[in-house]
C-alpha positions in Angstrom: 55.0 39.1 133.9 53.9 42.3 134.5 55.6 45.7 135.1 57.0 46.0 138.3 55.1 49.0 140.2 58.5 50.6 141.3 60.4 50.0 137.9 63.3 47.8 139.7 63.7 44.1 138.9 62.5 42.1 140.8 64.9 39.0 142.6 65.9 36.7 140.3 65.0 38.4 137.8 66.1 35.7 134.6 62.4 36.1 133.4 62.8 39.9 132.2 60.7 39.7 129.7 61.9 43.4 127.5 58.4 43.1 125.8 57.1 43.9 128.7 59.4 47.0 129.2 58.5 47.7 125.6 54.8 47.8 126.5 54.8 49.5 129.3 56.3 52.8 128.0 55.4 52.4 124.0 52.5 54.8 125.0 55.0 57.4 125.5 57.5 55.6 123.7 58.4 56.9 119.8 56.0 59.2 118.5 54.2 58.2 115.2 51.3 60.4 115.2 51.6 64.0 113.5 49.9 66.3 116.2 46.7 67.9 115.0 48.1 71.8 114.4 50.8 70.0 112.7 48.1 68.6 109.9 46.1 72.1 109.3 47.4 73.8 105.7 48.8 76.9 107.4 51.6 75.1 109.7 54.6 77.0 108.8 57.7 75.2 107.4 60.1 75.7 110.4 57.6 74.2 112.6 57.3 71.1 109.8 61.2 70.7 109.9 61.3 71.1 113.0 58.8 68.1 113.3 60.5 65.8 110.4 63.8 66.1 111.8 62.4 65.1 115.3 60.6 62.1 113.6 64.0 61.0 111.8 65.9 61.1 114.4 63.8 60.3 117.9 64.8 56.8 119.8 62.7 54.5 117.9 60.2 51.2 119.0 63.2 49.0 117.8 66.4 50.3 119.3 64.2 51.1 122.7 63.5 46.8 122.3 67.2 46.4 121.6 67.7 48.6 124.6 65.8 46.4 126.9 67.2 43.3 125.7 70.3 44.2 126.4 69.3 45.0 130.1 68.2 41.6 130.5 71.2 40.0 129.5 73.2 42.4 131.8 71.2 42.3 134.5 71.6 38.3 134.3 75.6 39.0 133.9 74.9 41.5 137.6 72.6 38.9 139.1 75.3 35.9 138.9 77.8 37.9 141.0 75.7 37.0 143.9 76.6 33.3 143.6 79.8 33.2 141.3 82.5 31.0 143.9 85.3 32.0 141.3 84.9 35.7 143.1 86.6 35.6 146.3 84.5 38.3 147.7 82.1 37.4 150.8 78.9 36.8 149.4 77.4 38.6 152.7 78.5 42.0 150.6 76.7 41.4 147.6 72.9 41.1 148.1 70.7 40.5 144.8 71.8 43.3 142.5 69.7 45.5 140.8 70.0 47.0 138.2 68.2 50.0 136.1 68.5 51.7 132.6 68.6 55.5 133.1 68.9 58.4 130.7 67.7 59.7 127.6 66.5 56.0 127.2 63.6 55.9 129.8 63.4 59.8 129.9 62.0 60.0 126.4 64.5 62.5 125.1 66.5 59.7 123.2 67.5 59.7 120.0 68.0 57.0 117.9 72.0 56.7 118.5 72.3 57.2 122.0 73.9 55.2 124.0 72.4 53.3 127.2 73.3 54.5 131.0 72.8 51.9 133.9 72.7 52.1 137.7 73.6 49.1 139.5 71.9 49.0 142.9 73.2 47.2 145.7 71.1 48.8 148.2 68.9 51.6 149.8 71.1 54.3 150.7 73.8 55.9 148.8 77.4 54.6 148.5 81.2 56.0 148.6 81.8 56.7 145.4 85.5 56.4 145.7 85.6 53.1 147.6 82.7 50.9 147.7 81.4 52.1 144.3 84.4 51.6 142.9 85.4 48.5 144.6 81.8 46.9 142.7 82.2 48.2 139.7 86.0 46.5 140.0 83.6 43.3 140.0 81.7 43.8 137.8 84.3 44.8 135.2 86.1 41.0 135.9 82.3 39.6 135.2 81.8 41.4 131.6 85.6 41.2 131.1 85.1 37.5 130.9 81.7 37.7 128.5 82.1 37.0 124.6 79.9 39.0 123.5 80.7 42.5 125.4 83.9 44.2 124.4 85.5 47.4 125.4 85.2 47.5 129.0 86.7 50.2 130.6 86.6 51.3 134.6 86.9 55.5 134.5 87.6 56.6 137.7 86.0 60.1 138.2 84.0 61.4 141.0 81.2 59.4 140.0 83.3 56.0 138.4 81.8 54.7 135.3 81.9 51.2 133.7 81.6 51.1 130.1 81.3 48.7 127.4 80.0 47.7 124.2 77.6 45.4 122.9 79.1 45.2 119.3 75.9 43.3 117.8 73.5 45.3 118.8 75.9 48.4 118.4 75.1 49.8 122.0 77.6 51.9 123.8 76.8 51.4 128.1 77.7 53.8 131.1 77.1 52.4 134.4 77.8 53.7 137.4 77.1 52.2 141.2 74.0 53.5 143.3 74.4 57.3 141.7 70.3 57.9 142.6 70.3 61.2 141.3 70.4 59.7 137.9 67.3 57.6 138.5 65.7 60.8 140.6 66.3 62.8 137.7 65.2 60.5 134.6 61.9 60.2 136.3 61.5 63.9 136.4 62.4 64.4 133.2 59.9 61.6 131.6 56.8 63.7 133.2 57.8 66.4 132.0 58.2 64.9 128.5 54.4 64.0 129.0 53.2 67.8 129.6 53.3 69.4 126.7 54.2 67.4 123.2 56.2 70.3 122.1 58.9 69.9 124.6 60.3 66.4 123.1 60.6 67.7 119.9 62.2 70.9 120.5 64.9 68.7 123.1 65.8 66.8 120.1 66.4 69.5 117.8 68.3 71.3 120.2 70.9 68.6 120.6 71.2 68.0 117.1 71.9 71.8 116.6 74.7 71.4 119.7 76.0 68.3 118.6 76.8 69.6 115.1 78.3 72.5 116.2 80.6 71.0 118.5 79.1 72.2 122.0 77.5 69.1 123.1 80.1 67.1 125.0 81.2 67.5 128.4 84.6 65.8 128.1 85.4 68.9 126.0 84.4 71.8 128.2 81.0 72.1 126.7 77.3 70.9 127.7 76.0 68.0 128.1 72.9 66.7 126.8 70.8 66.4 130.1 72.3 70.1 130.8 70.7 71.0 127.5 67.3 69.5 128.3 67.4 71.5 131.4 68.0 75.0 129.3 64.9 73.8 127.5 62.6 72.7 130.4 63.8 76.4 131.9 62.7 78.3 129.4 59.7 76.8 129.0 58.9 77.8 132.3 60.2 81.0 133.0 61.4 82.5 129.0 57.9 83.2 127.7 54.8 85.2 128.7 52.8 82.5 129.3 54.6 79.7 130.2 54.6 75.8 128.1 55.6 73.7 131.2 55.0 73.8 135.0 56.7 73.5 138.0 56.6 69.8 139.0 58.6 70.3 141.7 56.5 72.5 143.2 53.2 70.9 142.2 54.8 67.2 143.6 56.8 68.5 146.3 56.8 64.6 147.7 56.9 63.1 144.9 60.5 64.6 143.3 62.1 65.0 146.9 65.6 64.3 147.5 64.7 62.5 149.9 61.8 59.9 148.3 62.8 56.0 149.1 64.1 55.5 145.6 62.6 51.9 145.8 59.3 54.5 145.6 60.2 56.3 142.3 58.3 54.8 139.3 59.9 56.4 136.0 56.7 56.0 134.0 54.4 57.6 136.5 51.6 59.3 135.0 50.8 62.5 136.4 47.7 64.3 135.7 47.4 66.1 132.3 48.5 69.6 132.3 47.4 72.1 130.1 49.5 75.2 128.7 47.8 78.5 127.7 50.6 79.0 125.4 49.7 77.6 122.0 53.0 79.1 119.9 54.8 76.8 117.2 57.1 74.6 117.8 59.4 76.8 115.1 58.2 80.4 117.3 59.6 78.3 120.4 63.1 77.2 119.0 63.5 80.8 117.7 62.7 82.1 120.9 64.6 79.5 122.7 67.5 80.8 121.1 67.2 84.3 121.3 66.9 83.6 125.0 70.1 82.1 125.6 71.8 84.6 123.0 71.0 87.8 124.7 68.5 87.6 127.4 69.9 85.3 130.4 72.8 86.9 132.2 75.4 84.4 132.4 76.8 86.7 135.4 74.4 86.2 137.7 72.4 83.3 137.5 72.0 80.2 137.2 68.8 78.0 135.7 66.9 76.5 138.3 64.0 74.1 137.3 63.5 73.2 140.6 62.1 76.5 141.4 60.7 77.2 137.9 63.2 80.5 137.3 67.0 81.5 137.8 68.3 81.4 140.9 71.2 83.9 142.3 75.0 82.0 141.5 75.9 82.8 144.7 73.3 81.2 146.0 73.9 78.2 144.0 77.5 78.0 144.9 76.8 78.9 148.8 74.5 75.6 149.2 75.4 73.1 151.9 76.0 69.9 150.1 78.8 67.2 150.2 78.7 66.8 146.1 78.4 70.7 145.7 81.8 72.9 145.4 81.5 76.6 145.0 84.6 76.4 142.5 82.0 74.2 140.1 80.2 77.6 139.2 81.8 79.5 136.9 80.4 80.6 133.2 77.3 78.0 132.7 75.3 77.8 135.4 72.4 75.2 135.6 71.0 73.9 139.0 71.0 70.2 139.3 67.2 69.8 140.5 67.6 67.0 143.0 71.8 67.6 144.4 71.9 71.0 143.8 75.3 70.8 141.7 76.0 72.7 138.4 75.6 70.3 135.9 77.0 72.4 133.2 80.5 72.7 135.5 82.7 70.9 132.3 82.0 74.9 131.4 85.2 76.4 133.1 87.0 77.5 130.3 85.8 80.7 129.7 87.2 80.4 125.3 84.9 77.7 125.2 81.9 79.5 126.8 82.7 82.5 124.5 82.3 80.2 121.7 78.7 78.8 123.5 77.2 82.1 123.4 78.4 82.9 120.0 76.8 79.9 118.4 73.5 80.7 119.9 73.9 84.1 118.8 75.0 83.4 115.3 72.4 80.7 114.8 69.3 83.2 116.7 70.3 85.7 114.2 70.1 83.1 111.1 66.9 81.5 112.3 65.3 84.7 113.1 66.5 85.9 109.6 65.1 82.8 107.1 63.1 80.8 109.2 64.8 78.2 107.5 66.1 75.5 110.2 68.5 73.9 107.6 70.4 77.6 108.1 71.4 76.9 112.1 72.7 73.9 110.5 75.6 75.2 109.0 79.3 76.1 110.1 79.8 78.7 112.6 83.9 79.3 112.4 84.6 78.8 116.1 86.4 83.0 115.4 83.0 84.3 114.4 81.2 82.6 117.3 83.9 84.0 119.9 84.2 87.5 118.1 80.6 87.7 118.4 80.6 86.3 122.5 82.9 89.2 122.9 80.4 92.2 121.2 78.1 90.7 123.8 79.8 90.8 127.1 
């Protein structure tokens, strides 16, 4: 079997072969090769721990294969629907289900713990999220309800409903939603730009490892999620340095990442034509920068990061587009432009305690870093009364 061209099943699709899936992205896939100005004598030791920690911790060849499998047998589970008699539902409203693995795990911004996210597909064009998305998902809960080897399945009903559930053997956490395309619009975005400059991935990683410890990498908890934080990465590389690590792929493909692109037409391992970056700082000059960036430089007041446009973009702007997902009350403290809906993804930031505590961490730990150049010293506590005191010195 080969890969399909548009990176959906196919019909029927028992033959998955995750080998396949396996070969098709392992050239992009975990990173085993040290980069050449990572070998020479003089690479400085926050750009080497910078680089080991990435290595330790990236989404490896053997979870990304545990990955796929799992998809496989899910997607058999979501196939079956079509034909199950014990589900009273009229056939006629379930075509052949598809059904695609989104996220960090295709995107190549994994780590090695993540969990898997899923979009079923039940056809072209989007779906109510508060009826008919929810009214699948209802099925498909019943479905891996009744499977032995999947426990804790839950239906969260939230603007976007998500199904999750646990595959306890192979330790894999699942969020699926129904026909959310944004998510496969935006994982195929992200995975070329994960492919222009090898600097990016690593720097990602570290960055969410550095959130995550200090408590400011969850959404359900007022602070930013992870794709939210690969966006404030991906911005500054654009638009935070003199000469800029990433382009502007929107700009450069203005077809090919349209909101409006069939999404039968989006291929999420597309290669795109090499780009090369005049900028040729370390990876440890970046993060410090990075940082310093997001501690004193953006203002939080005014804009919000765009890159779709390669830049900041006015909030009021942002909040005054015509959209029905957007809602001028989503934009309050962190602003960051979803690239393809046009919503704030960072809008779990509305409690302005918590942002005060955001900016405070990147201002302690810009201060540390810039101090040592020891990355093992952003890696320690921050007491959440520093972090605010120091948010409110800044305002």
């Amino acid at each position: 079997m080969t890969y399909p061209p548009n990176g959906f099943p196919r019909e029927f699709f028992d033959d998955l072969d995750p080998e396949d899936y396996v070969r098709a992205f392992s050239k992009f896939g975990e990173v085993k090769e040290r980069p050449a100005v990572l070998k020479v004598p003089q690479c400085d030791s926050l750009s080497e721990g910078i680089w080991l920690k990435f290595v330790e911790n990236q989404q490896t060849t053997a979870t990304f294969r545990k990955k796929m499998e799992l998809w496989r047998d899910v997607y058999r589970i979501v196939r079956n629907l079509t034909f199950n008699a014990h589900f009273k539902h009229d056939p006629r409203n379930f075509p052949t289900f598809g059904l695609q693995v989104v996220g960090s795990t295709m995107s190549g911004f994994g780590s090695n713990t993540s969990d898997v996210d899923m979009c079923l597909l039940v056809r072209g064009s989007e779906v109510d999220q508060r009826y008919e998305a929810v009214d699948k998902l209802q099925v498909l809960y019943g479905a891996l309800s009744a499977t032995q080897w999947i426990d804790n399945v839950e239906l969260i009903y939230a603007k976007v409903p998500i199904l999750k559930f646990r595959d306890p053997k192979k330790s894999l956490e699942v969020d699926l939603n129904c026909n959310n395309f944004v998510g496969i619009r935006n994982t195929h975005l992200l995975y070329c730009y994960s492919q222009a400059d090898w600097r990016l991935k690593p720097l990602v990683l570290v960055v969410k490892l550095w959130a995550h410890f200090h408590g400011i990498n969850d959404a359900k908890n007022m602070t930013i999620s992870s794709y939210s934080l690969v966006l404030m990465v991906i911005h500054f590389l654009q638009c935070g340095l003199e000469e800029p690590v990433l382009p502007i792929l929107q700009q450069m493909y203005p077809d090919k990442f349209s909101n409006t692109t069939n999404i039968l037409h989006v291929k999420i391992n597309e290669v795109l034509p090499s780009w090369q970056s005049k900028n040729k700082e370390s990876i440890g000059d970046l993060l410090i920068h990075f940082l310093e960036y997001y501690a004193y430089k953006f203002d939080y007041s005014e804009n919000a990061v765009s890159i779709r446009t390669g830049g900041t973009i006015p909030i009021k702007s942002a909040a005054a587009y015509k959209s029905v997902k957007n809602d001028p009350h989503q934009w309050k403290y962190l602003c960051i432009e979803e690239p393809f809906d046009r919503t704030n993804t960072a809008r779990s930031v509305y409690d302005r305690d918590t942002f005060d505590k955001i900016v405070g961490i990147f201002n302690v730990s810009s201060r540390r870093l810039q101090a040592s150049r020891n990355l093992e010293e952003i890696f320690a506590p921050i007491p959440d009364t520093d972090a605010r005191a120091m948010a409110v010195v800044l305002r």
